[in-house]
Each structure stands twice: as structure tokens, then as C-alpha cells.
SEKE-308882 format. One record per atom (N, C-alpha, C): x, y, z. Coordinates in steps of 0.1 Angstrom, whole numbers, padded with zeros to 4 digits, always signed. Each point is the difference from the previous one (the first is absolute). Layout:
<recs>
XYZ ...
</recs>
This chain:
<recs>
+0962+0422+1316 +0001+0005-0014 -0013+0006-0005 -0011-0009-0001 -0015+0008+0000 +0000+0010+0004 +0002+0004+0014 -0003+0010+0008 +0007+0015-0008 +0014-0003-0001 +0005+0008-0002 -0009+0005-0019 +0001-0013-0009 -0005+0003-0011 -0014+0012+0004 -0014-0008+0011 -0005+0010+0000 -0001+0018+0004 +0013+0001+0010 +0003+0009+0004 +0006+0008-0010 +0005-0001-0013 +0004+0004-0009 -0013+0007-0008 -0011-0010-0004 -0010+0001-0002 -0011+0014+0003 +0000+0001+0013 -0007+0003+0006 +0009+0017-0004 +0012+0001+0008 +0005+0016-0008 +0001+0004-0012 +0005-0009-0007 -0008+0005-0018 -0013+0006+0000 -0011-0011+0005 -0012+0006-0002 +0000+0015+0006 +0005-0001+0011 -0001+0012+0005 +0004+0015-0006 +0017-0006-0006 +0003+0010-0010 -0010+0006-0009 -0002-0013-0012 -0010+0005-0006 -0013+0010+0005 -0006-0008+0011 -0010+0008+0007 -0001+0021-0001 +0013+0001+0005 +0004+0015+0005 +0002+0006-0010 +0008-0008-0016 +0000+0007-0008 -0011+0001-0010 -0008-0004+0002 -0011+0004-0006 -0010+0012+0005 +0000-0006+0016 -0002+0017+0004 +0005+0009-0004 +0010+0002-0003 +0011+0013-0004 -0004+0004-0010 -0004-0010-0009 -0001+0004-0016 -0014+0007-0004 +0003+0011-0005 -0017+0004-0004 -0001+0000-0017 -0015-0008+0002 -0007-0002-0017 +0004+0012-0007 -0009-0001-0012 -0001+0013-0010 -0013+0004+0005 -0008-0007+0003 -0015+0010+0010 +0003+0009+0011 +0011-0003+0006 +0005+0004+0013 +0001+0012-0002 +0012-0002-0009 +0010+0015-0002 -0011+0005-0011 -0005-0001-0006 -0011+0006-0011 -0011+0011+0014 -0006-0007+0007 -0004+0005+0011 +0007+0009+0010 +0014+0000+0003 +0008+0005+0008 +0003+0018-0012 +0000-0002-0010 +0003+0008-0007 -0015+0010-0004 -0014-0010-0002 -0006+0011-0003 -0008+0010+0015 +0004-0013+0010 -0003+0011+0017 +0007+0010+0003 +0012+0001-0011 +0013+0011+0005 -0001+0010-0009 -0008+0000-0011 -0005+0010-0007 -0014+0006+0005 -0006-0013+0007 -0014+0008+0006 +0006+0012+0010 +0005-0007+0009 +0009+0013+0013 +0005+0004-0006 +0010+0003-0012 +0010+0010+0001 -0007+0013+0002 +0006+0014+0005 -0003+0011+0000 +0005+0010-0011 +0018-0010-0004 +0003+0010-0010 +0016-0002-0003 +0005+0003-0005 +0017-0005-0002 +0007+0008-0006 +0013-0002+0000 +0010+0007-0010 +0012-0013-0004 +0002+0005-0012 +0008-0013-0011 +0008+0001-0005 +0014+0002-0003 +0011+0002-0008 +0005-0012-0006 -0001+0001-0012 +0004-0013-0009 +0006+0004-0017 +0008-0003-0004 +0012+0000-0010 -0014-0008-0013 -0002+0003-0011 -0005-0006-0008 +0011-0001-0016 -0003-0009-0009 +0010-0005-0008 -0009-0003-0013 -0003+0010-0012 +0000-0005-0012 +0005-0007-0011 -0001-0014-0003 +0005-0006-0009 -0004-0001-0019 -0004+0010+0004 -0007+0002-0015 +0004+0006-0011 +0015+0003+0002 +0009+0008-0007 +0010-0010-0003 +0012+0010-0007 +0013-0007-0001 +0005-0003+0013 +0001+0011+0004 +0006+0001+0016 -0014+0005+0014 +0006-0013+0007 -0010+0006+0012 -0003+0010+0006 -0008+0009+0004 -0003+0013+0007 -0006-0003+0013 +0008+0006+0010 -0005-0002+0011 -0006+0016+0009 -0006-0001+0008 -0013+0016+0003 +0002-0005+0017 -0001+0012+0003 +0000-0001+0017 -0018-0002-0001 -0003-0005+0006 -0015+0007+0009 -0005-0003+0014 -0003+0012+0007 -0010+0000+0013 -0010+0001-0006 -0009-0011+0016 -0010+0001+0000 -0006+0004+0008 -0017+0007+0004 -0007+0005+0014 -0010-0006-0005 -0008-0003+0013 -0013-0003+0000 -0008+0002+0012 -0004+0007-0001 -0015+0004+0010 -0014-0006-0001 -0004-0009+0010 -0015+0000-0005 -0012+0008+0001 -0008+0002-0007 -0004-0013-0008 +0007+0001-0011 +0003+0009-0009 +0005+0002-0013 +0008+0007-0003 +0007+0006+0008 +0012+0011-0001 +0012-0006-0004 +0008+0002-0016 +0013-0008-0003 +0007+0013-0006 +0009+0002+0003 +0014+0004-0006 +0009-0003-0006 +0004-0003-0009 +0007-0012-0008 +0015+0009-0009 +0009+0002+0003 +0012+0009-0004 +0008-0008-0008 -0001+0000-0013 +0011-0005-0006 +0011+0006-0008 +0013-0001+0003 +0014+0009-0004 +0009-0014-0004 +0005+0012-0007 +0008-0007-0008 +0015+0012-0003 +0012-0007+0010 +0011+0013+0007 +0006+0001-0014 +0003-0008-0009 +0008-0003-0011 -0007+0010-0008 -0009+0003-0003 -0008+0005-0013 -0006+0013+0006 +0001+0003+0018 -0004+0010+0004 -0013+0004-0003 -0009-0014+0001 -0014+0005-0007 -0011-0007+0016 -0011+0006+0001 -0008-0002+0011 -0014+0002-0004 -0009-0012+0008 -0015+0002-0005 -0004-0002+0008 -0016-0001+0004 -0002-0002+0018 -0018+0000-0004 -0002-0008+0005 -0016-0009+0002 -0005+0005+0012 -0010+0008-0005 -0008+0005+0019 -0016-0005-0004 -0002-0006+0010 -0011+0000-0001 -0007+0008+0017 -0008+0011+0004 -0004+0001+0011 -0015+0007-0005 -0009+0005+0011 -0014+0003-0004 -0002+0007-0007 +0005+0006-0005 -0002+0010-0013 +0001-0009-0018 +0002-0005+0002 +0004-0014-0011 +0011-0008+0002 +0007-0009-0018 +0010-0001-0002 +0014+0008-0008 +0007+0004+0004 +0010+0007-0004 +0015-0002-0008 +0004+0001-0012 +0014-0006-0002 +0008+0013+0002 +0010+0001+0003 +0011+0011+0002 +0009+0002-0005 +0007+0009-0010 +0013+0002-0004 +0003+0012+0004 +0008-0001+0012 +0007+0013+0006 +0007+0006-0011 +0013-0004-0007 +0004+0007-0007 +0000+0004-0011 -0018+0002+0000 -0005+0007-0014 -0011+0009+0006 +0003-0002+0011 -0020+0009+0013 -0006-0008-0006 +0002-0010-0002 -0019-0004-0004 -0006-0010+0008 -0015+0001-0005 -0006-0014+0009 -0012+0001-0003 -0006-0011-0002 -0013-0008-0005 -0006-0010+0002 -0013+0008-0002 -0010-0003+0011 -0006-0010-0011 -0005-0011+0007 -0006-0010-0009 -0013-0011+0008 -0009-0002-0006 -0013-0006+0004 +0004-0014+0001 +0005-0005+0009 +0006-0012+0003 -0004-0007+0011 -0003-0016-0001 +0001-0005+0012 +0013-0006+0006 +0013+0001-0009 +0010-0002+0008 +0000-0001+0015 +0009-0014+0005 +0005-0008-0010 -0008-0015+0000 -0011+0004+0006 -0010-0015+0000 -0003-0003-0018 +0004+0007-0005 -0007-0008-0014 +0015-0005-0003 +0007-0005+0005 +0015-0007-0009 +0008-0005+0012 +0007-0009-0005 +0009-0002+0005 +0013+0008+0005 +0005-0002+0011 +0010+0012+0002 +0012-0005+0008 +0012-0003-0009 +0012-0009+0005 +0002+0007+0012 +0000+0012+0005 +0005+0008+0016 -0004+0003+0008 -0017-0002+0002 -0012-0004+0009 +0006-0012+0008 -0004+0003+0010 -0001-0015+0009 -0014-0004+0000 -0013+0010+0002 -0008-0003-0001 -0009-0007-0016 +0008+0007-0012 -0002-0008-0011 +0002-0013-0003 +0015-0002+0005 +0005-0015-0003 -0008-0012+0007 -0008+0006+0015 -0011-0009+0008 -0008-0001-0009 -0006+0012-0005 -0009-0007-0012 -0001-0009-0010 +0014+0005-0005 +0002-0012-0015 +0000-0009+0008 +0006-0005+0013 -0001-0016+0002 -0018-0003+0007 -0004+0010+0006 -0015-0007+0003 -0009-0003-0013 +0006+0012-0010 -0012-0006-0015 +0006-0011-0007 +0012-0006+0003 +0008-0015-0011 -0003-0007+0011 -0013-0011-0004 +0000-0010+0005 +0007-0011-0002 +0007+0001-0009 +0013-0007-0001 +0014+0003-0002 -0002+0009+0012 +0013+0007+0001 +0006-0015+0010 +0018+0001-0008 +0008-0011+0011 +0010+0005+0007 -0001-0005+0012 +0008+0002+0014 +0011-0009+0001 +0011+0004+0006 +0009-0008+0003 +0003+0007+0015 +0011-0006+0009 -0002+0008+0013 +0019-0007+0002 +0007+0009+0000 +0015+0002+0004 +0003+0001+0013 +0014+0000+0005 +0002-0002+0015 -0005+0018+0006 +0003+0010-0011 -0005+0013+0005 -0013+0007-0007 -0001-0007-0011 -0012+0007-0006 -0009-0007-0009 -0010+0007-0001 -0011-0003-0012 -0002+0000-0011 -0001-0011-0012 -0002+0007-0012 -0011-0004-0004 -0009+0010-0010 -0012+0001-0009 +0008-0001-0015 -0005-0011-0008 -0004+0005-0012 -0012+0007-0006 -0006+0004-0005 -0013+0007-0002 -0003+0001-0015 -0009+0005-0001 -0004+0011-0014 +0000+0010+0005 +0001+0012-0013 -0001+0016+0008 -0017+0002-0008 -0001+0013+0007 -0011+0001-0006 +0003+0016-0009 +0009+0001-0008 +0002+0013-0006 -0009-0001-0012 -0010+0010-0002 -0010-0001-0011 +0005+0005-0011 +0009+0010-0002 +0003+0000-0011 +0016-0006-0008 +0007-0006+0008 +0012-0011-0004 -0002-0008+0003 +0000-0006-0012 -0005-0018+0002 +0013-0005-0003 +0010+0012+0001 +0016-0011-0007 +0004+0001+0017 -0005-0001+0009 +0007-0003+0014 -0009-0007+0006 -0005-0018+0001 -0010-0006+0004 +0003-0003+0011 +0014-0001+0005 +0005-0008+0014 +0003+0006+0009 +0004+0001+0014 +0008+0006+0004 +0004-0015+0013 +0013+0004+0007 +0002-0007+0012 +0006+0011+0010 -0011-0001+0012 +0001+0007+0010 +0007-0011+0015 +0007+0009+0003 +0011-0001+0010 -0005+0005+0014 -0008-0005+0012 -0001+0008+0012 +0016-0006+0008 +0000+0003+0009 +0007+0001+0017 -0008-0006+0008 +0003-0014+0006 -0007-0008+0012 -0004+0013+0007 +0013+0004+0007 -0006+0007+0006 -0004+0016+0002 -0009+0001+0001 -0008+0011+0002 -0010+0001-0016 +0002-0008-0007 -0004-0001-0015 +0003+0013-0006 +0009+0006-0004 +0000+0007-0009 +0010-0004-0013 -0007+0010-0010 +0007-0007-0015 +0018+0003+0000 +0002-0009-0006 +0017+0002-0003 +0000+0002-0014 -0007-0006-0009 +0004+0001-0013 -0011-0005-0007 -0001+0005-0013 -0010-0005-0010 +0005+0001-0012 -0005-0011-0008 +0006-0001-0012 -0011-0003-0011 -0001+0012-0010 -0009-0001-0009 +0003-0009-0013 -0007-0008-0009 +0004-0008-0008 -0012-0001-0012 +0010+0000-0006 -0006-0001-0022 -0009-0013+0003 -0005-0002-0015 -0005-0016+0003 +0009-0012-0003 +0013+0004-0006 +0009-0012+0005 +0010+0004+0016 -0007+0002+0009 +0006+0001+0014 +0015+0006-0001 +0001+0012-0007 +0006+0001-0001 +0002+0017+0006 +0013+0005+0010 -0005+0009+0011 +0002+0013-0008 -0012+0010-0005 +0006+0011-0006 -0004+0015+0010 -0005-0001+0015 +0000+0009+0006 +0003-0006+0014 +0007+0002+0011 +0005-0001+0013 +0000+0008+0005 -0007+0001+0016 -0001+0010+0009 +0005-0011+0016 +0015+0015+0003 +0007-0011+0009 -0003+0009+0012 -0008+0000+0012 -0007+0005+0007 +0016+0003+0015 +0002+0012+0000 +0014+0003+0011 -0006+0002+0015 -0011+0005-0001 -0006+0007+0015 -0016-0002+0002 -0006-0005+0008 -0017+0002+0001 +0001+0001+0016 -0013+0007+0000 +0001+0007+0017 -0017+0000-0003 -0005-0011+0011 -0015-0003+0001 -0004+0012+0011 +0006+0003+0004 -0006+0017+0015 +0007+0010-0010 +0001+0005-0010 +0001+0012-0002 -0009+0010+0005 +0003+0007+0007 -0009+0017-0003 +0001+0010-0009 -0008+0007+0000 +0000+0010-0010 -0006+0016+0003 +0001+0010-0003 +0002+0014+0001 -0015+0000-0006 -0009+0012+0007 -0015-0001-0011 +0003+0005-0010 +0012+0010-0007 -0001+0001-0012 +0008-0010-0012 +0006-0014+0004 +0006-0006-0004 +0001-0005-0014 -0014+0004-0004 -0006-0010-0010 -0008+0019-0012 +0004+0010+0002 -0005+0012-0004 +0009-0001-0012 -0007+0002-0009 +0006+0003-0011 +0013+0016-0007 -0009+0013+0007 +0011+0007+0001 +0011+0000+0008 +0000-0005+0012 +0007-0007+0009 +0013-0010-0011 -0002-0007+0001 +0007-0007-0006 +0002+0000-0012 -0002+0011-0012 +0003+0001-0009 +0011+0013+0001 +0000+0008+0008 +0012+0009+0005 +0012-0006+0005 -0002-0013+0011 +0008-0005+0004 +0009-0012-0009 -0007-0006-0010 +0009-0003-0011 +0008+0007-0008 -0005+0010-0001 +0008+0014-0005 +0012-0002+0008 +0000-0001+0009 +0015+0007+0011 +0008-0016-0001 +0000-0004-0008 +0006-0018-0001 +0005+0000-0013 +0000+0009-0010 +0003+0002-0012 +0014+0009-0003 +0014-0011-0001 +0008+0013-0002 +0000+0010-0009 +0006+0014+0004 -0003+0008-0012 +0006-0002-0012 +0014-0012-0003 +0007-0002-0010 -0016-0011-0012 -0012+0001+0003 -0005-0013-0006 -0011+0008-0005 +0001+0013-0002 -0008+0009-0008 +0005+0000-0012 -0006+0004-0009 +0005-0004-0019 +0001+0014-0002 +0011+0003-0004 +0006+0010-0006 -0004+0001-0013 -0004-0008-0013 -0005+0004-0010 -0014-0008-0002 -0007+0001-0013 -0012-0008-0003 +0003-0011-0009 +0013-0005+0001 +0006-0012-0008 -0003-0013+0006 -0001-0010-0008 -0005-0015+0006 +0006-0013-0013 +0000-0008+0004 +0006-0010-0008 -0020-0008-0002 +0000-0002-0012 -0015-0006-0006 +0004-0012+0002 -0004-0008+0005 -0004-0011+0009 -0010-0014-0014 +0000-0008+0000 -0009-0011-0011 -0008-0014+0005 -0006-0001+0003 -0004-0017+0008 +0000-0010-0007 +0010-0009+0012 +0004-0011-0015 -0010-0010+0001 -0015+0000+0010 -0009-0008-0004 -0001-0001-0011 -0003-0012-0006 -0006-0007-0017 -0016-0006+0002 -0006+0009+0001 -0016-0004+0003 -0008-0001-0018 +0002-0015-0006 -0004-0002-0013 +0011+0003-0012 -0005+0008-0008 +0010+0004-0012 +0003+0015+0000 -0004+0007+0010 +0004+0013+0003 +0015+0006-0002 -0001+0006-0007 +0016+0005-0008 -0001+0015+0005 +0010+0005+0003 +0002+0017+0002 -0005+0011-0019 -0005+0000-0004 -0004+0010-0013 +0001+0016+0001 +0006+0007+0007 +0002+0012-0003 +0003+0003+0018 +0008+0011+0001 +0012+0005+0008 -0004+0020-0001 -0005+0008+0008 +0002+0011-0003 +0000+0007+0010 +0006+0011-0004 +0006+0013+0012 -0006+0009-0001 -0009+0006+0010 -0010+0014-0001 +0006+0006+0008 +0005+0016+0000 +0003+0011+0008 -0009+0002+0005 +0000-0002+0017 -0008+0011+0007 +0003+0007+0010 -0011+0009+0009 +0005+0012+0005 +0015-0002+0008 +0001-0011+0008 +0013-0005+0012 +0007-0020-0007 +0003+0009-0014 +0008-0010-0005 -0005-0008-0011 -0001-0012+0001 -0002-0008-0013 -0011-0010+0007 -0012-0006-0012 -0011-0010+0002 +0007-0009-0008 +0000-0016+0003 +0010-0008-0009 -0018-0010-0004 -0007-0003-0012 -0008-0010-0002 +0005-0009-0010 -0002-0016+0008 +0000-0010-0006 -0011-0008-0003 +0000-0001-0014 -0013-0008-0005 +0004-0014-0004 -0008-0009+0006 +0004-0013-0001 -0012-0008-0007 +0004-0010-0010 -0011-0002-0014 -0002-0015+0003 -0010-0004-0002 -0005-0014+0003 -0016-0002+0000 -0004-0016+0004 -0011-0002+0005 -0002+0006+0018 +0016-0001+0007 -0005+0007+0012 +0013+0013+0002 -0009+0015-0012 +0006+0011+0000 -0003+0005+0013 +0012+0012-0002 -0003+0008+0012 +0010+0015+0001 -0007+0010+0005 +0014+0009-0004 +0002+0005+0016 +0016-0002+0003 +0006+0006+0009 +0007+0015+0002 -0001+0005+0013 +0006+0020-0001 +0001+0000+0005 +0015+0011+0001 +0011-0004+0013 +0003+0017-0001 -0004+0007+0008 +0007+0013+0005 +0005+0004+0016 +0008+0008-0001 +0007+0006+0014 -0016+0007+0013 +0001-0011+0003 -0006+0002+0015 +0000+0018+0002 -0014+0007+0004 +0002+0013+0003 +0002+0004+0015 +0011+0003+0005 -0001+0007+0012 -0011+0010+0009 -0006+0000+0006 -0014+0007+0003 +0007+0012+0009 -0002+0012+0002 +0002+0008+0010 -0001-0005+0017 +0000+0002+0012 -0003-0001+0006 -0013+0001+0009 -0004+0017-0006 -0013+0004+0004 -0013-0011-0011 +0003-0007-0010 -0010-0005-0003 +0003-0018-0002 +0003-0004+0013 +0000-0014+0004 -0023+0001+0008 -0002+0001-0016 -0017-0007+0002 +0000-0016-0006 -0009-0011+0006 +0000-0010-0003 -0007+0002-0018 +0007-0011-0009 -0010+0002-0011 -0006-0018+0001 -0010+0007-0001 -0015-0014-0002 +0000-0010-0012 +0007-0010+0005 -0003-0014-0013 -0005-0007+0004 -0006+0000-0015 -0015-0013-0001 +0009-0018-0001 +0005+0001+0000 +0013-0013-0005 -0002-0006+0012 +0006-0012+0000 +0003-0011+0015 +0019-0001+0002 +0001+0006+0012 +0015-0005+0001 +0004-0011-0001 +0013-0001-0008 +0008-0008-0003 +0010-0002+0003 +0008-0010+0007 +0011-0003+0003 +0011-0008-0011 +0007+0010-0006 +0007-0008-0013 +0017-0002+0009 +0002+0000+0013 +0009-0007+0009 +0011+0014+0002 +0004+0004-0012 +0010+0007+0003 -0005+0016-0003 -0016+0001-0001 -0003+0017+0002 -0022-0007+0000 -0003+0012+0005 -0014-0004+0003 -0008+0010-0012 -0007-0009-0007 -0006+0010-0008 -0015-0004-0005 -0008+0006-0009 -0012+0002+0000 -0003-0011-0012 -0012-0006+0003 -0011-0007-0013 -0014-0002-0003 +0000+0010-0013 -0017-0004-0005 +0001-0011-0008 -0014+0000-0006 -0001-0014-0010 +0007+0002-0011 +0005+0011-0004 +0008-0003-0014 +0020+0009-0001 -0002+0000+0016 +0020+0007+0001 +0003-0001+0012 +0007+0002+0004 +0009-0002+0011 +0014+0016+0000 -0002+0002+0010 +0009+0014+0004 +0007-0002+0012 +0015+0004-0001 +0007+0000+0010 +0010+0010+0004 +0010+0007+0010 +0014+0005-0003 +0012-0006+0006 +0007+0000-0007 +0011-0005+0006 +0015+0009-0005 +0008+0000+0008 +0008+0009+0000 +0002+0017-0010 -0013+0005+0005 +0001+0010-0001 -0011+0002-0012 -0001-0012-0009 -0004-0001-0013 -0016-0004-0001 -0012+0004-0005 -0012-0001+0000 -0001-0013-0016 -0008-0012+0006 -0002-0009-0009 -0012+0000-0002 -0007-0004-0012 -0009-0006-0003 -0002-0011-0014 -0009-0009+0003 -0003-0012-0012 -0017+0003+0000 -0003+0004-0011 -0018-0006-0003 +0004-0006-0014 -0013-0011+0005 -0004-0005-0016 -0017-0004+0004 -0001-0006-0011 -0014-0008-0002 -0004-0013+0000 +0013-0009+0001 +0003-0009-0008 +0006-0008+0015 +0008+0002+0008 +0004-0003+0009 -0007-0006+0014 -0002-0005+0005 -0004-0004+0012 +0004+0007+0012 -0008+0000+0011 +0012+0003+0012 +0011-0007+0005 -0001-0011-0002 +0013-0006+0004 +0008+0002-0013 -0004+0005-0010 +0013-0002-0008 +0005+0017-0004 -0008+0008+0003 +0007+0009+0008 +0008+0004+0010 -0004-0009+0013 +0011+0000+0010 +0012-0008-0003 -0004-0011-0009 +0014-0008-0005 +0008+0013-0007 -0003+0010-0015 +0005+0007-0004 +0011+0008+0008 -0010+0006+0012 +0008+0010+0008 +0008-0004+0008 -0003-0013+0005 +0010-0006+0009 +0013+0000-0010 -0002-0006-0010 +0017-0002-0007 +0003+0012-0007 -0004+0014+0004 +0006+0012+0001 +0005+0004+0007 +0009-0006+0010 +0009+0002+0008 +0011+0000-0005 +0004-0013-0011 +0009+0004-0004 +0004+0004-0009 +0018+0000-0013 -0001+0011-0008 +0003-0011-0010 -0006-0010-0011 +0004-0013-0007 +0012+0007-0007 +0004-0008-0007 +0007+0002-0013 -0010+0000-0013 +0000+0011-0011 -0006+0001-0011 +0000-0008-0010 
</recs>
């Protein structure tokens, strides 16, 4: 009976033994992940993203490319609203793109090492190498990080939980969160390919600003200069809407909203201008790109500029902060009730 008791003994331990080898720490995989960003060469990424910051959720296709050292292509579409913008960064600068307006702009950027960036793989290593108390849990298939992000100018998204794949580590999902943990952006990752190649002109900005053109159906061109005026239902203080007006100009109508408060500010909403073909020239902004989730647009110290379906925004004030401008523009997506 002893014998047998110890014989019992002795395989447990052993069990235990082997599954502890199996299992790797959070140093492990913390390490396992930032050697796979040291080697990487370069990648491509297809992943479904999901705004919750509306009534209704909005979801955006986006690929991704990466070349090292610094080469990103970043395509974000959206089939429903037939709208497209596209993030280049190669040696000539950084670039945002709106095929179907010809435009693109050129901007003094370190994108995307100064922020966080939910569809980086190489970002999301970062947020977890800089949270030293980022927490790990480890699943029968995968990894998860809690973290902080490091977005400098939204402080309304402090968390996020990233999602790798045992195996081969790559991300499956990330989930960005308010400060009550609560999920208002999701990026659900479909395809990553760690050997991608790439074409030398892959990453060219006329190159690829033609070629988004040919991805645009012709039914998603605007037949007039009409638009629906748009209102942000952020409430930043005692900020009330105070005057509403309509200016005629050359290709339609300028709509300005003046908003009255301790944190004023006035918003202007006109019809995006179509550019010719022959004059797709980059125009030069002094602004830092901005990722407001569902269109990419521009910020100085006192406004924030974006386009989204077709339509040219802007918010300046004096009064406002940068986060509480990107709070404004963010909840210009959708259309409140009056």
C-alpha cells in the first residue's frame, strides 16, 4: 500500500514537473515578443475595426504594410459609406490620403512612434514593454496584456487588452477602454503574414494614391454640393450651441456653428473639394496626425481638421484643450437629436 501511495506520488510530481515547463511567465512571452519585433523584416495585416462611440457601432476594413525600418501603409475603408483614407509613411515623409478627393498631405510627423496605435503589431509591443504593470494572463491558445496606452492626446482611452496567438505570436484582437473599462474601440485582426514581400514601389505615394482611385466605385461620386450638418453631442462644461449659420460659397454652402461657454468653440462644415487629376500636389501641414478612428485628420494647438464622407470639418477654439477637441470631433460622427 505505501509503495503504491508512493508511486502515485512520485507521477503527480512529475505531472506537475512538465507542466510547468510548458507554461511561460509574463517575462517569457514579454521577451518572446519584443525579439520578434527586433527580427521582424516587415508584414502585412488585415483586421475589421469597431467604433463604439456612437449610437450605433461603425465598423472599417483596414490593411496593414510594414517595411523596415519605417515604411507603414495603413488603408482604412469603410464599404458602407464608400469612403477611404490611407496613412503612408515612406522616405519622403508622412502622408494621409484621400483618393476620392486627389488629395494628400504631407505632414512633419514622427508617426507612429509618438502614440499608440491599436493595428501596429509593433506598437502594441511597446505599450506592453512601457506598463510596467501591465497584467498577463496566459489561455490554452493565447496571451493576454492588460496595459495603458500611450495616446498623448486622448486621455478618454487609458486601457487597452491585447490579445496575441501562442502560436507564432501574433495579435488577434485589441480592445481599447474609457476609464470605467469600458470597450469603445475594437480591432479584430482577420490575416497577419510575418514574410510578406513587397514591390520597391509599394510604399510610393503616387503609386498608391492612383491605385486607390481604381477601388472607388463610380456610383460614390456626389452628384451635388448638398450635405446633412452634422452637431457633437460632447458636453465639455456648459457649452451650449449659440448661433447656427449658412454662408454661400463658390461649390455650395459653408454651414458655421458657434458654441458659447467657458469651453467655446466654433465648428465649419463644407463639401469637400474634388481636385483635378493633373494637380494631385502634396499640401504641407504644420498639424500632428490624428487618428479620430473613423477618418484620419489633422491637429494644432487650438483646432483639429478632418474629412469624412465627402464633407471638410473643422473645430478651433481657445478655450479647449487637445483632448477635448478630439473628444468634440470624435462625437461628430454622429447626428444627435436637437
Amino acid at each position: 500500500m505505501k509503495r503504491k501511495v508512493w508511486m502515485l506520488v512520485v507521477a503527480l510530481s512529475a505531472i506537475l514537473v512538465l507542466s510547468a515547463c510548458g507554461s511561460k511567465s509574463q517575462e517569457d512571452v514579454v521577451g518572446n515578443l519584443k525579439e520578434k519585433v527586433e527580427d521582424l523584416k516587415g508584414y502585412k495585416a488585415k483586421a475589421k475595426m469597431t467604433l463604439q462611440m456612437g449610437n450605433e457601432p461603425q465598423t472599417y476594413d483596414i490593411e496593414i504594410w510594414y517595411n523596415k525600418p519605417n515604411f507603414y501603409r495603413v488603408h482604412l475603408k469603410n464599404d458602407k459609406k464608400e469612403q477611404s483614407q490611407m496613412i503612408l509613411r515612406n522616405k519622403e515623409g508622412v502622408y494621409v490620403l484621400t483618393p476620392a478627393l486627389n488629395k494628400s498631405y504631407k505632414f512633419q510627423s514622427d508617426w507612429p512612434k509618438n502614440s499608440s496605435q491599436a493595428y501596429l503589431f509593433e506598437s502594441l509591443v511597446k505599450d506592453i514593454l512601457s506598463d510596467k504593470d501591465a497584467k498577463f494572463t496566459s489561455t490554452k491558445d493565447q496571451y493576454v496584456f492588460e496595459t495603458k496606452t500611450r495616446y498623448q492626446n486622448n486621455k478618454m482611452l487609458p486601457y487597452q487588452e491585447i490579445t496575441f496567438n501562442k502560436r507564432g505570436l501574433a495579435p488577434k484582437t485589441v480592445k481599447v477602454m474609457d476609464t470605467d473599462r469600458k470597450t469603445l474601440v475594437s480591432v479584430q485582426f482577420t490575416k497577419v503574414d510575418f514574410n510578406a514581400k513587397f514591390d520597391s514601389n509599394a510604399f510610393d505615394t503616387d503609386k498608391n494614391l492612383t491605385s486607390s482611385k481604381l477601388e472607388i466605385p463610380a456610383n460614390a461620386k456626389p452628384e451635388n454640393n448638398e450635405f446633412t450638418v452634422k452637431y457633437p453631442s460632447a458636453k465639455i462644461g456648459d457649452t451650449t450651441l449659440l448661433d447656427e449659420k449658412e454662408v454661400n460659397i463658390e461649390n455650395g454652402k459653408r454651414v458655421i456653428l458657434t458654441y458659447s461657454g467657458k469651453k467655446s468653440f466654433t465648428m465649419i462644415q463644407e463639401k469637400a473639394e474634388i481636385l483635378p487629376t493633373a494637380a494631385m500636389v502634396p499640401t504641407q501641414i504644420k498639424g500632428e496626425i490624428v487618428d479620430l478612428g473613423f477618418a484620419i485628420g489633422s491637429m494644432t494647438d487650438n483646432s483639429i481638421s478632418w474629412t469624412q464622407d465627402g464633407v471638410d470639418y473643422m473645430i478651433a477654439s481657445n478655450d479647449l484643450t487637445e483632448n477635448e477637441l478630439l473628444e468634440v470631433a470624435q462625437s461628430v460622427q454622429v447626428e444627435p437629436e436637437k
